[in-house]
FINU-923674 format. One line per 2 residues: number of its first residue (from 1); their letters; for each residue x, y, z of N, C-alpha, C, O. Coordinates in nm, 2 decimals, decimal comma. Atoms other than C-alpha are relative to their C-alpha. Layout:
# FINU-923674
NUM) a) X Y Z X Y Z X Y Z X Y Z ~ ...
***
This chain:
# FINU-923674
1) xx) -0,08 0,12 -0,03 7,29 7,50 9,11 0,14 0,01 -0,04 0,23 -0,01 0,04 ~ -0,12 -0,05 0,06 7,58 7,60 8,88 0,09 0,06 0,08 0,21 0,03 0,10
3) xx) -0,11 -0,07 -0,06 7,69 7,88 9,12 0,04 -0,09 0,12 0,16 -0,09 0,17 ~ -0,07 0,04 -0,15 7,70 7,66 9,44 0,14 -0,07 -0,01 0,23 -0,07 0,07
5) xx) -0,14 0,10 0,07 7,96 7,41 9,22 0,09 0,11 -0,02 0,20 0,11 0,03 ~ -0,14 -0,11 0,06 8,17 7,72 9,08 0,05 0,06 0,12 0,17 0,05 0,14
7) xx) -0,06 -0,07 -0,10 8,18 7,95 9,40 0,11 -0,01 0,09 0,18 0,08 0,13 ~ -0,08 0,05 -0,10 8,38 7,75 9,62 0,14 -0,02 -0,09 0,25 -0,05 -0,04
9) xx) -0,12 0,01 0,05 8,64 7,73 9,34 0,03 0,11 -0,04 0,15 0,09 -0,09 ~ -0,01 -0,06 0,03 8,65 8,06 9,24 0,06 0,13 0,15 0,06 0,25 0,16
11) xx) -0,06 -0,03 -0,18 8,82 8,15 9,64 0,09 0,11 -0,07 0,08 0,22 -0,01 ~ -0,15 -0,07 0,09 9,12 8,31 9,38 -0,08 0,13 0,02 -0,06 0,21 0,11
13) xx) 0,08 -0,15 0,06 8,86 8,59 9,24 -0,02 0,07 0,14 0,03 0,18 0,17 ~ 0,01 -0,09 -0,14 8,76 8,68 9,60 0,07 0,10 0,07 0,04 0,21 0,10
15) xx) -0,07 -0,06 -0,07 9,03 8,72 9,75 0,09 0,18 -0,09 0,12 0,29 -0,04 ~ -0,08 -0,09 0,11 9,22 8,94 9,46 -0,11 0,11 0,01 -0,08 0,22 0,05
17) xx) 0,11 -0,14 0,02 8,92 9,17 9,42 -0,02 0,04 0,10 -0,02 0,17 0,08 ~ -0,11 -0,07 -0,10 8,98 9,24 9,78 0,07 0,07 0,05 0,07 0,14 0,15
19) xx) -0,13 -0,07 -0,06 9,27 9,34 9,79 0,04 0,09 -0,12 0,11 0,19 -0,09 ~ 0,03 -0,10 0,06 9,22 9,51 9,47 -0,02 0,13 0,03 0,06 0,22 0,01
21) xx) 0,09 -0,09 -0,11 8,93 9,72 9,70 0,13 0,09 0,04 0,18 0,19 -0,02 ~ -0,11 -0,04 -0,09 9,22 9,78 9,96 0,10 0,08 -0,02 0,15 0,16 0,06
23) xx) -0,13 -0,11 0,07 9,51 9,92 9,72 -0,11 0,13 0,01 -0,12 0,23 0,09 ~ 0,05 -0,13 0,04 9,27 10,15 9,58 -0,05 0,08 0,10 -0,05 0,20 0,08
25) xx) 0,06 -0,06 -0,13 9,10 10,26 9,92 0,14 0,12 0,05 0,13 0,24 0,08 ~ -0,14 -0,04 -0,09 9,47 10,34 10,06 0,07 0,09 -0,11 0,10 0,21 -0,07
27) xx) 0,03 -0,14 0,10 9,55 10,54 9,71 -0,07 0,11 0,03 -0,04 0,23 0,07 ~ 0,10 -0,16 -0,06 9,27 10,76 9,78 0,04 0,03 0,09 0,08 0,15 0,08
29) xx) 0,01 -0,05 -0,11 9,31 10,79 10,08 0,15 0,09 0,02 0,16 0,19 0,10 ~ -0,11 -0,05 -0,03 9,68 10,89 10,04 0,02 0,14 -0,09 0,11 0,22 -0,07
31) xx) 0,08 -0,06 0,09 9,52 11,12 9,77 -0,06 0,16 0,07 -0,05 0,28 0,06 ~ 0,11 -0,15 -0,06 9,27 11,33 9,98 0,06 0,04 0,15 0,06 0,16 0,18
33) xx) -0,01 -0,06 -0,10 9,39 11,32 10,31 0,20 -0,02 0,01 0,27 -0,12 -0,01 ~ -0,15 -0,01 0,00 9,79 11,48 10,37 -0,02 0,00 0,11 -0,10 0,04 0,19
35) xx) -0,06 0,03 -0,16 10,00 11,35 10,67 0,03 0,17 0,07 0,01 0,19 0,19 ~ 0,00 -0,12 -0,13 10,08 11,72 10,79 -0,01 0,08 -0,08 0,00 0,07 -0,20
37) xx) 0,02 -0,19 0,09 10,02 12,10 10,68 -0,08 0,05 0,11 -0,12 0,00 0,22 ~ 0,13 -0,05 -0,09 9,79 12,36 10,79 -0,13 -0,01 -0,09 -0,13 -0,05 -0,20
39) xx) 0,13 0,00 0,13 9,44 12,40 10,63 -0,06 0,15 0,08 -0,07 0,17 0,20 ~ 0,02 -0,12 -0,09 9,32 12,77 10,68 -0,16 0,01 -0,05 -0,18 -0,03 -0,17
41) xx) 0,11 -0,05 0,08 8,93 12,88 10,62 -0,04 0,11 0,03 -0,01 0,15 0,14 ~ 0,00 -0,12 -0,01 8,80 13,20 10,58 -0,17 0,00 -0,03 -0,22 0,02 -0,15
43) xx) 0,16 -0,01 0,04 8,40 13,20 10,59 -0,07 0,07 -0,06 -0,17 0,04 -0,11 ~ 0,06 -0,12 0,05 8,34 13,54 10,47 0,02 -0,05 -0,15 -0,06 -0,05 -0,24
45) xx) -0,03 -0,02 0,21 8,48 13,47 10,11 -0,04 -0,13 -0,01 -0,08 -0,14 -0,13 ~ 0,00 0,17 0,03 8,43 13,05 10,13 0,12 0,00 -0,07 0,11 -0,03 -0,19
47) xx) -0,08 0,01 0,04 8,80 13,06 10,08 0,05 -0,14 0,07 0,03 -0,17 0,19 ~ -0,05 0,13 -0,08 8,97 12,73 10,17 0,21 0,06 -0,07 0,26 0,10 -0,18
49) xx) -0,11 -0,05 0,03 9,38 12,79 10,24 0,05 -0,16 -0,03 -0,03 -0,25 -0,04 ~ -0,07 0,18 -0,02 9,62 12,42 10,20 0,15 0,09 -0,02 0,20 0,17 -0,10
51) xx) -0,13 -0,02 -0,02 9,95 12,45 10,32 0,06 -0,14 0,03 0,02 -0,17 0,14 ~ -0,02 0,12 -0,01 10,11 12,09 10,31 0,18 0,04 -0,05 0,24 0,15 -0,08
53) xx) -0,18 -0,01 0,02 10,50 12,02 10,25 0,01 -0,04 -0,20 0,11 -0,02 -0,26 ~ -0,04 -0,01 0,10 10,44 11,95 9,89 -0,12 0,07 -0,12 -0,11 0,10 -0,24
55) xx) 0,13 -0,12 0,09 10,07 12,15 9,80 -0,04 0,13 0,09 -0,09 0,14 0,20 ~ 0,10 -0,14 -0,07 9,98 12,51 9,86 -0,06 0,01 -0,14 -0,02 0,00 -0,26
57) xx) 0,10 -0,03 0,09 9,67 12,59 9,71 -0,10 0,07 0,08 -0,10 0,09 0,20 ~ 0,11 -0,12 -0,02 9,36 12,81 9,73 -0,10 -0,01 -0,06 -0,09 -0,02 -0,18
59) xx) 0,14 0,00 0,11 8,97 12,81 9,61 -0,07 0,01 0,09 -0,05 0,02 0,21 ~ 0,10 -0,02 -0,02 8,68 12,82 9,65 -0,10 -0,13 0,10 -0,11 -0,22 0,03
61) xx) 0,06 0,14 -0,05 8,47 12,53 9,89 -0,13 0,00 -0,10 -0,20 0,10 -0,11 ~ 0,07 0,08 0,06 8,26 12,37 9,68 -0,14 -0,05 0,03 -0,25 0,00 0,01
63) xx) 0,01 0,08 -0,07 8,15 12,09 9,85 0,04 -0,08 0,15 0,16 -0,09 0,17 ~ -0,06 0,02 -0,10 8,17 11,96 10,17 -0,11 -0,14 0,10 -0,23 -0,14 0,12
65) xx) 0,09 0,18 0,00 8,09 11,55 10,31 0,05 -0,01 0,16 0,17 -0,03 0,18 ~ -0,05 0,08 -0,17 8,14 11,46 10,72 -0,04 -0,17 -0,04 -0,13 -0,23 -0,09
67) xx) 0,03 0,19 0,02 8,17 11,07 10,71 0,01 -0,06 0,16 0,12 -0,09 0,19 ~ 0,05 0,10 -0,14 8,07 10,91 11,07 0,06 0,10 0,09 0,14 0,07 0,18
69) xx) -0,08 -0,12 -0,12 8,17 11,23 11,25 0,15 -0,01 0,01 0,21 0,04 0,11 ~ -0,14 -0,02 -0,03 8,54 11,16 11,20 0,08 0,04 -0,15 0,19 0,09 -0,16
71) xx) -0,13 -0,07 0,09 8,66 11,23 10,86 -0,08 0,13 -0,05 -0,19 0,14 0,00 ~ 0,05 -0,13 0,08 8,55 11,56 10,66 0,05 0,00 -0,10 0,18 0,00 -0,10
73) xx) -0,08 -0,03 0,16 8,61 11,57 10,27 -0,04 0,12 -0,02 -0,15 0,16 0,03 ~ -0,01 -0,17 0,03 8,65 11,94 10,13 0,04 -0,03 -0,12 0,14 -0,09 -0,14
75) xx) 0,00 -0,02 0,12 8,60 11,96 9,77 0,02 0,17 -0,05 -0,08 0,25 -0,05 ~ -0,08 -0,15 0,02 8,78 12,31 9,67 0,01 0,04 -0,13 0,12 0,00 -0,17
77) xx) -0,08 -0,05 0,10 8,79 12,48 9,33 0,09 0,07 -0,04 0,02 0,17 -0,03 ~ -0,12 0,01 0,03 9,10 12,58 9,21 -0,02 0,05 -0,13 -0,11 0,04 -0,21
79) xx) 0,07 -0,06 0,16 9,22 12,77 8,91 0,04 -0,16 -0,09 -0,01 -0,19 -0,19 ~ -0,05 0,12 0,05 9,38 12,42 8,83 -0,09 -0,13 -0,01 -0,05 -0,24 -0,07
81) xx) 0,15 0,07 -0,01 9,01 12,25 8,90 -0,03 -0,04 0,09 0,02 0,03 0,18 ~ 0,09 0,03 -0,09 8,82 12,08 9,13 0,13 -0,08 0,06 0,19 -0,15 -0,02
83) xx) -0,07 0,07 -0,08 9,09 11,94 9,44 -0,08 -0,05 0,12 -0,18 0,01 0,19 ~ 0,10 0,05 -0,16 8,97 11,73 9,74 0,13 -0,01 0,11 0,25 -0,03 0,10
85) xx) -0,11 0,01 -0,14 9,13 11,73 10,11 -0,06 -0,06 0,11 -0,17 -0,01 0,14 ~ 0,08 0,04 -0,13 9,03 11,54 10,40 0,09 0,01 0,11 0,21 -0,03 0,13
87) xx) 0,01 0,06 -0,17 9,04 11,56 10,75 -0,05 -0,04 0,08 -0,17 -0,04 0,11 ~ 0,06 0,13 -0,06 9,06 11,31 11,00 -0,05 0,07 0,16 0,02 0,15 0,22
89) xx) 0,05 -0,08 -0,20 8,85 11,43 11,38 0,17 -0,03 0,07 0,22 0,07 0,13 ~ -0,08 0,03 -0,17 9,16 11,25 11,60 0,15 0,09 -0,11 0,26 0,04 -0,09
91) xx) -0,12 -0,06 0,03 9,42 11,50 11,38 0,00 0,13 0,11 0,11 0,20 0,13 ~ -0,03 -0,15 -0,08 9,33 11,81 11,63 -0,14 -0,08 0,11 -0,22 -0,17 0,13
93) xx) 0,10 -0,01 -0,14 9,14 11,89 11,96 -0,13 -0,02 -0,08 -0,16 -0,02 -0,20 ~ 0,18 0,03 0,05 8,76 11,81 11,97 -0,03 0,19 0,01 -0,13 0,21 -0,06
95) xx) 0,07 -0,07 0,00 8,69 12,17 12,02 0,05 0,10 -0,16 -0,01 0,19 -0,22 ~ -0,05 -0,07 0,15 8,90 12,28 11,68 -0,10 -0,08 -0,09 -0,18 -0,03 -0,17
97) xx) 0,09 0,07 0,10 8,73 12,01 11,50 -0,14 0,03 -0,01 -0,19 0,05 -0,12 ~ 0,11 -0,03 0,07 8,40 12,09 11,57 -0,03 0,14 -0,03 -0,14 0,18 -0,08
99) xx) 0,06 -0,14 0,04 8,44 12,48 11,54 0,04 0,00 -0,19 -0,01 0,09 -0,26 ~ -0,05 0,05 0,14 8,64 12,33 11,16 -0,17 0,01 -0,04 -0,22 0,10 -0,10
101) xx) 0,11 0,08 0,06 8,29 12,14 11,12 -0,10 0,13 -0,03 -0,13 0,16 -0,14 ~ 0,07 -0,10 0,01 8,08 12,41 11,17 0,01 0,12 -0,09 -0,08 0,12 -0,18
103) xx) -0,07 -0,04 0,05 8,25 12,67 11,02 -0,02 -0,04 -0,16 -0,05 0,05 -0,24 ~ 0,01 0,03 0,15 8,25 12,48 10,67 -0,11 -0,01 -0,04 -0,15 0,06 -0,13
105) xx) 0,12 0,08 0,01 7,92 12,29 10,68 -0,08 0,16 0,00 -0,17 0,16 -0,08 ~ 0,07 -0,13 0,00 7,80 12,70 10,75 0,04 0,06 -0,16 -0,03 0,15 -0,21
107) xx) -0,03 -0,09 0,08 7,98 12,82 10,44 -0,07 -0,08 -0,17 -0,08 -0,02 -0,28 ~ 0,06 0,05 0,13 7,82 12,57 10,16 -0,15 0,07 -0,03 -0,21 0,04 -0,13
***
């Protein structure tokens, strides 16, 4: 009975925690996935390449997550430790993406 009286005044907490959510979503996201570079893979070694305008880096794949067939997270170790990279499907052709998909998803 208590919550039905408090909830409807408590509209503030909602909203804030929210948008909370939304910063931190848009952090990560600005985090794992970079606006342009190349990403190179090498299946024999499970080498993952990153060429970005302000990371090159190199390691090992790890890990590797497809989320609703359009993004891909690539978890890469590094001598500097574990880095994550995503890519989005609508960043390249469908036939690069799924020979990407395959290609990775084969090397875990």
């Amino acid at each position: 009975m208590a919550l039905i009286i408090a909830a409807p005044t408590l509209w503030w907490w909602h909203c804030g925690t929210c948008l909370l959510g939304y910063c931190f979503a848009r952090y990560k996201a600005r985090q794992y996935f970079i606006p342009s570079g190349q990403l190179g893979v090498l299946p024999e070694q499970g080498l993952v390449l990153v060429s970005a305008s302000q990371q090159h880096w190199q390691g090992q794949l790890k890990a590797a997550h497809l989320y609703f067939h359009s993004a891909l997270l690539l978890s890469v170790k590094t001598e500097q430790g574990t880095r994550h990279i995503g890519v989005m499907r609508h960043a390249m052709d469908e036939q690069y993406w799924r020979q990407l998909c395959r290609q990775v998803l084969q090397m875990i």
